[in-house]
C-alpha positions as CSV (number, residue, x, y, z in Angstrom):
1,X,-10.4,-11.4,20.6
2,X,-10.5,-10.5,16.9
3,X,-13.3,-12.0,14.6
4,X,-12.5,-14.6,12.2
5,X,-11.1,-12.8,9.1
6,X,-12.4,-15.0,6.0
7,X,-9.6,-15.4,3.1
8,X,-10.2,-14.0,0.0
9,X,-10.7,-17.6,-1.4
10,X,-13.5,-18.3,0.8
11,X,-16.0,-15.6,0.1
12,X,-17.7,-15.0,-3.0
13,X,-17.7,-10.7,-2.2
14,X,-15.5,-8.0,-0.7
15,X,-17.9,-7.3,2.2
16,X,-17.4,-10.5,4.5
17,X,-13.7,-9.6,4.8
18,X,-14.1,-5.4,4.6
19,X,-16.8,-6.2,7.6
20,X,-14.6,-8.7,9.6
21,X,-11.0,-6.1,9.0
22,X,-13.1,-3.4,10.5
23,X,-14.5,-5.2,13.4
24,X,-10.9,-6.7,14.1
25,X,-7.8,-5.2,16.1
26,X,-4.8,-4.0,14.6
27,X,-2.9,-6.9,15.8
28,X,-6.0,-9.8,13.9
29,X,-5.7,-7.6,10.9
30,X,-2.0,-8.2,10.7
31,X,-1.7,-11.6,11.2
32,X,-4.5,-12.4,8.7
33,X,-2.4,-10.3,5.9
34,X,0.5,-11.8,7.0
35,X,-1.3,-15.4,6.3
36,X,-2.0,-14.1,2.3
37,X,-0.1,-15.4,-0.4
38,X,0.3,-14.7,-3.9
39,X,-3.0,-15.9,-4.8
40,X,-4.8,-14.3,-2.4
41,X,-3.7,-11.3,-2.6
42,X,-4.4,-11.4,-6.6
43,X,-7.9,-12.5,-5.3
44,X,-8.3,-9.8,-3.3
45,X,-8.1,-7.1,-5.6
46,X,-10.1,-8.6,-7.9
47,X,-12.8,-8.7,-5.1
48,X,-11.9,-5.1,-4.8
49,X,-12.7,-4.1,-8.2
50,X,-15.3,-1.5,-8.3
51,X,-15.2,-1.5,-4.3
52,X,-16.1,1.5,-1.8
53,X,-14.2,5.2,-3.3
54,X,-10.3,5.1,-2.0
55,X,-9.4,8.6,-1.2
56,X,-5.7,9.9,-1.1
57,X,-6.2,11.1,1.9
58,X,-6.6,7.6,3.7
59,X,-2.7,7.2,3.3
60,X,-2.0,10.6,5.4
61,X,-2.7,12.3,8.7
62,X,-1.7,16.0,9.7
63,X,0.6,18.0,7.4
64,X,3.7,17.0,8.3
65,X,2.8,13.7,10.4
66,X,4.2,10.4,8.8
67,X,1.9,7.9,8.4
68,X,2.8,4.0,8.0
69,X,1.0,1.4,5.8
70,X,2.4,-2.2,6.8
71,X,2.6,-4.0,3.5
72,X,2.7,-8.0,2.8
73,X,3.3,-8.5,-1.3
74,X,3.2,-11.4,-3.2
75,X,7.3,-11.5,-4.4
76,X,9.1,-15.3,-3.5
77,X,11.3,-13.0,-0.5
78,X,11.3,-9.8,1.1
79,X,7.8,-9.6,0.8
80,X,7.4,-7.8,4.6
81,X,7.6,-3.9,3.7
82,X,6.2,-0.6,4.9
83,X,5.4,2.2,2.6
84,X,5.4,5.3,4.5
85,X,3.4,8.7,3.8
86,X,3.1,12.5,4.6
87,X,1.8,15.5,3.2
88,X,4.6,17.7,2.5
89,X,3.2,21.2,1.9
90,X,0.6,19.4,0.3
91,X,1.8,17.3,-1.9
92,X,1.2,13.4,-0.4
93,X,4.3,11.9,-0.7
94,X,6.1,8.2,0.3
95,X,8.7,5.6,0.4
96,X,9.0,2.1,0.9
97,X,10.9,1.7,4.2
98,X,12.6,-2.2,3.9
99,X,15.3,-4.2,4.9
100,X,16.3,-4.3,0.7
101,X,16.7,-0.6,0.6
102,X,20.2,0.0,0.4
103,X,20.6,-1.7,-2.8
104,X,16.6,-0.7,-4.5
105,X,16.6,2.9,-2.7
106,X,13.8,4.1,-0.8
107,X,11.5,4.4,-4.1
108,X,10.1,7.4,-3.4
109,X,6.5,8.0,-4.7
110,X,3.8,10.3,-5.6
111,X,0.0,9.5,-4.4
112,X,-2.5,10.7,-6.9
113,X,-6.2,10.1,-6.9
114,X,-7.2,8.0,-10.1
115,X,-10.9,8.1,-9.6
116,X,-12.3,5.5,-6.8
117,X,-8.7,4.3,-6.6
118,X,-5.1,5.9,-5.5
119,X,-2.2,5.7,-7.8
120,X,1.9,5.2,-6.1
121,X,3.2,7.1,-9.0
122,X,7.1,6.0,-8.7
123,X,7.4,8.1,-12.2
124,X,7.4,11.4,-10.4
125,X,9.5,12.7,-7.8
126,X,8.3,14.4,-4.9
127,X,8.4,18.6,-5.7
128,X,10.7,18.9,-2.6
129,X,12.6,16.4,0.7
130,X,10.9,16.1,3.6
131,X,13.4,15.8,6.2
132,X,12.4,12.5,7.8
133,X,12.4,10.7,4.9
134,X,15.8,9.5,3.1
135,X,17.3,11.7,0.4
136,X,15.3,12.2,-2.9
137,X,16.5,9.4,-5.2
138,X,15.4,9.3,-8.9
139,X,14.0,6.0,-9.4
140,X,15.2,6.4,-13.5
141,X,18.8,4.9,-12.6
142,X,20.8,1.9,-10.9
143,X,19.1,-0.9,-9.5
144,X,16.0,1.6,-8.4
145,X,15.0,1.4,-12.4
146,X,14.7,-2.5,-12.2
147,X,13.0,-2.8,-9.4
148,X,10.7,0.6,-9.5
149,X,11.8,2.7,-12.9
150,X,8.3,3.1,-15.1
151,X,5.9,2.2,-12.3
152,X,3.0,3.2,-11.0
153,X,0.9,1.1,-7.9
154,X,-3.0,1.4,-8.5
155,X,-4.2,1.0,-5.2
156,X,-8.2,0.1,-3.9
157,X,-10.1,0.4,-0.9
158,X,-10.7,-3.4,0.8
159,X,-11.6,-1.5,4.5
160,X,-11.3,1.0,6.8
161,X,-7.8,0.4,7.1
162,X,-6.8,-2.2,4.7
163,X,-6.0,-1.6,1.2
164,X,-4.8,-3.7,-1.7
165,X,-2.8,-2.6,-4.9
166,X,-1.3,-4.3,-8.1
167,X,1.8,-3.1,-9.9
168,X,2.1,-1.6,-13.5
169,X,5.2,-1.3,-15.4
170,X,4.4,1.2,-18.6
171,X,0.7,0.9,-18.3
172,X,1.0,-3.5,-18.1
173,X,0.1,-5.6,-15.0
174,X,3.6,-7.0,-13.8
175,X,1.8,-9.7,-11.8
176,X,2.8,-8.4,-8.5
177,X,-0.1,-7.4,-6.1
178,X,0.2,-5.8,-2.5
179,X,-1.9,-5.3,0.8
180,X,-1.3,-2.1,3.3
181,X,-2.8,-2.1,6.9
182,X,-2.8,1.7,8.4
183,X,-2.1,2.3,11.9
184,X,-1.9,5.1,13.5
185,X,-5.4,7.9,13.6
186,X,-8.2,6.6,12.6
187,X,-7.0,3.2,13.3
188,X,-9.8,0.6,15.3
189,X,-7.6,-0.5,18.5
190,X,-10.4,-2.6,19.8
């Protein structure tokens, strides 16, 4: 049985929940970030703020190996997502894999390290395709430029496998925040 994962709103500091994620299974972790709302999730990251290092390499396994994040953000609907990540040739690379993506596109991103946090630079597209992933798609035109044209995710570390980011459209908060869970290696299974 998982510990009890505190909410953001209940502890005064990120290591309470960080320590409670980690002890928990993959299954309590997910249906405690399922349980957050806007305002927890905006609490979050601001617990997160100046938190443990994030490394890029958290969000990728082998070359090659897709890795997925399961998201929760804080938008009114379709707020269930996965972003999903590889290192192609080097380059760490992902899309958002959702039930909206045939009329946003997969928003294809760039990971980039940013200091102790990770950046989900929708600005740049990936050098070259990786065949498991849908087609390259510039995120400059159609709907793709409302929804992720001029954006960048800066992402922070909340535990071993959880995450939480906050979007930026042209360098200002949009007032949209974001928690990943990782599965897959290095994942606790207890």
């Amino acid at each position: 049985m998982s510990p009890t994962i505190p909410l953001p709103s209940e502890t005064p500091n990120l290591s309470s929940v960080a320590a409670a994620l980690n002890a928990s299974d993959h299954s309590g972790r997910m249906a405690w970030m399922r349980s957050l709302g806007r305002r927890e999730l905006q609490l979050m990251y601001r617990l997160a703020d100046g938190g443990p290092s994030l490394e890029a390499s958290h969000f990728s396994g082998a070359p090659g190996a897709t890795v997925i994040h399961h998201g929760q953000n804080s938008l009114m609907a379709f707020n269930s997502f996965q972003k999903r990540v590889v290192d192609n040739g080097g380059e760490l690379q992902g899309y958002n894999h959702q039930t909206m993506s045939w009329v946003t596109g997969p928003g294809h991103f760039v990971l980039e390290q940013d200091g102790p946090e990770v950046l989900f630079d929708y600005t740049r597209l990936p050098r070259k395709a990786f065949e498991g992933f849908p087609p390259l798609r510039n995120n400059a035109h159609g709907f793709s430029a409302l929804v992720y044209g001029q954006m960048v995710d800066r992402v922070r570390r909340v535990s071993d496998h959880c995450v939480i980011g906050a979007a930026f459209k042209k360098g200002a908060a949009m007032n949209a925040w974001f928690m990943l869970i990782r599965e897959g290696a290095n994942n606790n299974t207890n």
